[in-house]
C-alpha positions as CSV (number, residue, x, y, z in Angstrom):
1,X,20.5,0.2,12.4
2,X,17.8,2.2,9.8
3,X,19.8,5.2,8.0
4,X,16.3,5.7,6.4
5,X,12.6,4.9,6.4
6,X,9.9,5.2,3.7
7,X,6.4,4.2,4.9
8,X,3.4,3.5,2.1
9,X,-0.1,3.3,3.9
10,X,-3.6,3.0,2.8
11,X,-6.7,4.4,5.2
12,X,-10.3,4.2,5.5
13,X,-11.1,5.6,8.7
14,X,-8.1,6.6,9.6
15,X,-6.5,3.3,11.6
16,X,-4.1,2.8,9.4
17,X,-3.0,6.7,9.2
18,X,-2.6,6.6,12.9
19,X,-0.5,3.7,12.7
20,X,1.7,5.0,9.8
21,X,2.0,8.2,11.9
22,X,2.6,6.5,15.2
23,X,5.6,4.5,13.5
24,X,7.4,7.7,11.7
25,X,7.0,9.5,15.0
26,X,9.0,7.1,17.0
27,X,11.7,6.4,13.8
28,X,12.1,10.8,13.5
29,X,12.3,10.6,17.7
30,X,15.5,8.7,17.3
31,X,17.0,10.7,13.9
32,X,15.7,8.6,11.2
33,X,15.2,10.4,8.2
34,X,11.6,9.5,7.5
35,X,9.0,9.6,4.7
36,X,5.1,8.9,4.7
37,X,3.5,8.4,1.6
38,X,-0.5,8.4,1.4
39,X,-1.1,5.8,-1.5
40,X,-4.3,7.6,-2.3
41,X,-2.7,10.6,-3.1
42,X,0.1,9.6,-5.2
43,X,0.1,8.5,-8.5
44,X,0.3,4.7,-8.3
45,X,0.8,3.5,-11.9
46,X,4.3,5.2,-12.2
47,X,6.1,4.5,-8.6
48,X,9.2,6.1,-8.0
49,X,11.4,3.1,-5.9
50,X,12.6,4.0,-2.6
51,X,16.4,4.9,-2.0
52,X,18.5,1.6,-2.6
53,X,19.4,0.0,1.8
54,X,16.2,2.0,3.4
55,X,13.6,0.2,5.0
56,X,10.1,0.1,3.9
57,X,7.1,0.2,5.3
58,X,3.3,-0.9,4.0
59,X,0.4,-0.5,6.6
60,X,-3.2,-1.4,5.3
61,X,-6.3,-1.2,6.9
62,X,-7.4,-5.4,6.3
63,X,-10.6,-6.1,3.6
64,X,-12.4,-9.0,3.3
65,X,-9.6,-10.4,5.5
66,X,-6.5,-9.2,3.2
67,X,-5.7,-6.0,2.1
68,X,-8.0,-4.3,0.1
69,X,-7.2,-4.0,-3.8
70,X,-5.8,-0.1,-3.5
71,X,-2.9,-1.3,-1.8
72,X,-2.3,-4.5,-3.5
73,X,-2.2,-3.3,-7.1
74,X,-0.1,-0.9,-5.7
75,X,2.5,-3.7,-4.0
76,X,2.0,-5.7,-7.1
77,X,3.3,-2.5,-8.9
78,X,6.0,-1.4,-6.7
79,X,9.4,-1.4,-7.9
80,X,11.9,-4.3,-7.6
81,X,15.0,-3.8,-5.4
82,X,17.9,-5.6,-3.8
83,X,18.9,-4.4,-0.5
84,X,16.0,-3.1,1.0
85,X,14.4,-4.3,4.3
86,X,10.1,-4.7,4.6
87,X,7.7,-4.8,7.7
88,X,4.0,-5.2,6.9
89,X,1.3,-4.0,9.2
90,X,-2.4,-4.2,9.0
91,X,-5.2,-3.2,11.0
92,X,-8.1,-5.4,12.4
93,X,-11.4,-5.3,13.9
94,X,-10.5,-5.9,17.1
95,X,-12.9,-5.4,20.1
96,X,-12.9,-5.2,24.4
97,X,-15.0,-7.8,26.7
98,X,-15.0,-6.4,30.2
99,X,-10.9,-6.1,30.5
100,X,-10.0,-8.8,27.7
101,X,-9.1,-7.2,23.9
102,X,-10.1,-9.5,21.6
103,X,-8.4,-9.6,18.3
104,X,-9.7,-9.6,15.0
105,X,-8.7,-11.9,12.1
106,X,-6.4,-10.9,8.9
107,X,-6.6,-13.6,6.7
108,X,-4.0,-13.1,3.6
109,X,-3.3,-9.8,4.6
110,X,0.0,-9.9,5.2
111,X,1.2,-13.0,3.5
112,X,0.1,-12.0,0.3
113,X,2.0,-9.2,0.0
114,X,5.1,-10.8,1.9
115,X,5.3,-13.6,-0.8
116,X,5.1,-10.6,-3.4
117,X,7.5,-8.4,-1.9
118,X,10.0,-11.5,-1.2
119,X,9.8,-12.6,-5.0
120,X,10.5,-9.1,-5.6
121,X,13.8,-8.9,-4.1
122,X,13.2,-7.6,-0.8
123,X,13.6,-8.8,2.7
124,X,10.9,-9.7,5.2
125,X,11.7,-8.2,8.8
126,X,8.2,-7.8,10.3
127,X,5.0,-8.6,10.3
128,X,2.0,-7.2,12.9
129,X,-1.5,-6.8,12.9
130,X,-3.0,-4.0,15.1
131,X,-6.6,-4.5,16.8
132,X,-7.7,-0.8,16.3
133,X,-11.5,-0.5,17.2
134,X,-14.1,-2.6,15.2
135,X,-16.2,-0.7,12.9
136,X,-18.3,-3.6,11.6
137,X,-21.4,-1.7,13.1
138,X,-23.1,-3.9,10.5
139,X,-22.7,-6.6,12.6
140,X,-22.1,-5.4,16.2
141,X,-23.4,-2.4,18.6
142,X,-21.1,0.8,17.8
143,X,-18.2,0.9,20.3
144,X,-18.5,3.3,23.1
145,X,-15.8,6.1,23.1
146,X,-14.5,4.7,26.9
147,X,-13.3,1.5,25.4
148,X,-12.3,2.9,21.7
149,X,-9.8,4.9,24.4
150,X,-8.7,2.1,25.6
151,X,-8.1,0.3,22.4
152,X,-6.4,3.0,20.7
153,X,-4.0,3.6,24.1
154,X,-3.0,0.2,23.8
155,X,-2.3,-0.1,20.2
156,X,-0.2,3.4,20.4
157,X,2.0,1.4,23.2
158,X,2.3,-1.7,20.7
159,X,3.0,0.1,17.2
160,X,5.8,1.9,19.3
161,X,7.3,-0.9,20.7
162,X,7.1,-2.9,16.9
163,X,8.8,0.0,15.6
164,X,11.7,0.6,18.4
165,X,12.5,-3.1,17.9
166,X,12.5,-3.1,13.9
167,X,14.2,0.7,13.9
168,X,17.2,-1.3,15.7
169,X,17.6,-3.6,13.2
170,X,15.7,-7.0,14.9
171,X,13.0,-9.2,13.1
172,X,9.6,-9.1,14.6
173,X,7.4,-11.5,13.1
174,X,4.5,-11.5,15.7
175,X,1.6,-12.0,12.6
176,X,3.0,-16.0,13.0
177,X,0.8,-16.8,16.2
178,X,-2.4,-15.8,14.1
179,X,-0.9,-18.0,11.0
180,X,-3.4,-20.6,11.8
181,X,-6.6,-18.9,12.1
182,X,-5.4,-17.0,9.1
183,X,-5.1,-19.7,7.0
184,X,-8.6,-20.9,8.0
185,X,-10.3,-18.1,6.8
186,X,-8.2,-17.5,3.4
187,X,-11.0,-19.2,1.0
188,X,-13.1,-16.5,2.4
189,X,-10.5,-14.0,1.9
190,X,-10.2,-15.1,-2.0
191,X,-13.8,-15.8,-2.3
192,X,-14.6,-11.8,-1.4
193,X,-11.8,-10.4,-3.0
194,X,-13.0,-11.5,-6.7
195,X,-17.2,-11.5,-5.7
196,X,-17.7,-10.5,-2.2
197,X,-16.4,-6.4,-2.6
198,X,-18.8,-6.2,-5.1
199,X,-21.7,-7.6,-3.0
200,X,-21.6,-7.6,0.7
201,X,-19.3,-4.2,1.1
202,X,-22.6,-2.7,0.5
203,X,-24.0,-3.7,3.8
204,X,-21.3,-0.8,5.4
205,X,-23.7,1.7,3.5
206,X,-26.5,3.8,5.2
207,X,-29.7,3.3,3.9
208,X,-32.9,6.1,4.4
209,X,-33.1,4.6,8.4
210,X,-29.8,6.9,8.7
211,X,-30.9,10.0,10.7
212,X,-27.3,11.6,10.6
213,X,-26.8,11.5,14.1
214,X,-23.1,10.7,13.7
215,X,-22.5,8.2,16.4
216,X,-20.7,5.8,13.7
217,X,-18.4,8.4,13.0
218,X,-17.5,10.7,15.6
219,X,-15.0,8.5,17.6
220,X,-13.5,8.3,13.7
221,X,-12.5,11.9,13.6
222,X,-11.6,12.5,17.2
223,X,-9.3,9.7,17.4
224,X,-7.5,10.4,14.2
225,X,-5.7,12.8,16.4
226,X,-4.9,10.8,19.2
């Protein structure tokens, strides 16, 4: 069993907040002590190490198919231990056809940081990805608020179960069925990470056509909530 939780997340639109949150509810729900740490408003040059036998957290939203560099300078700077337990979460662009959720792709999210938080003395005891709503409007129509509902319900339900199973002490390792695909779009993960950020992020920006009507946002701020 978990005598204590410390969760480190990273957030864009507020996916991976909702996660983070999501997760420390259900730990404080059964009387784990828990702490969330926002890594963009902490000081992440000088990283105080979590309590020596808690169990750690790091949820991401996913980058160019692996976590963006804000939270993977941080992991490369976070503090050596022996003892301590990790899960890894990330969220993904996933999507809904009719009644089927498709899923979106990670790449070397997750097993980046797993091989960098396993040489650094920790131990790997779960991995997920959540499908929280696509917002790659760059490439697809904006998703209507009906399904981003539907989405967001179903990836409360599946954080929550994650967390009751890894709060009890089991290894969940569910990112493994995705390994494949993941592995087939890591050059594409490496390639953007050290040229792409630089040159296609900028198709996520508006451009004078934007008339500030909102629709790519609003679901944003009203789910953040949820």
């Amino acid at each position: 069993m978990v005598t204590s939780l410390n969760i480190y997340f990273f957030s864009g639109t507020g996916n991976a907040r909702n996660v983070a949150r999501w997760f420390a509810e259900t730990a404080q729900a059964g009387g784990t002590p828990t702490k969330t740490t926002d890594i963009a408003e902490t000081d992440r040059k000088h990283i105080q190490p979590p309590p020596q036998g808690s169990l750690v957290g790091f949820i991401s939203p996913t980058h160019g198919f692996n976590y963006p560099p804000a939270m993977m300078y941080f992991i490369f700077r976070f503090p050596r231990a022996k003892g301590n337990s990790v899960f890894l979460m990330n969220t993904r662009a996933g999507l809904k056809l009719s009644k089927w959720f498709v899923p979106g792709l990670s790449g070397i999210a997750l097993w980046l940081a797993a091989v960098v938080l396993l040489l650094k003395g920790y131990r790997i005891v779960g991995l997920r990805s959540i499908d929280l709503p696509s917002n790659w409007i760059s490439f697809h129509p904006g998703v209507k608020e009906m399904v981003v509902a539907s989405i967001y319900a179903r990836c409360k339900r599946i954080t929550v179960s994650f967390a009751d199973k890894i709060l009890s002490g089991k290894r969940v390792y569910t990112a493994f069925r995705d390994i494949i695909q993941d592995l087939l779009v890591s050059p594409v993960s490496i390639g953007y990470f050290f040229v792409g950020r630089f040159i296609l992020a900028k198709s996520f920006y508006a451009t004078s056509a934007c008339d500030n009507c909102d629709l790519c946002t609003n679901w944003i701020f009203f789910f953040c909530n949820f």
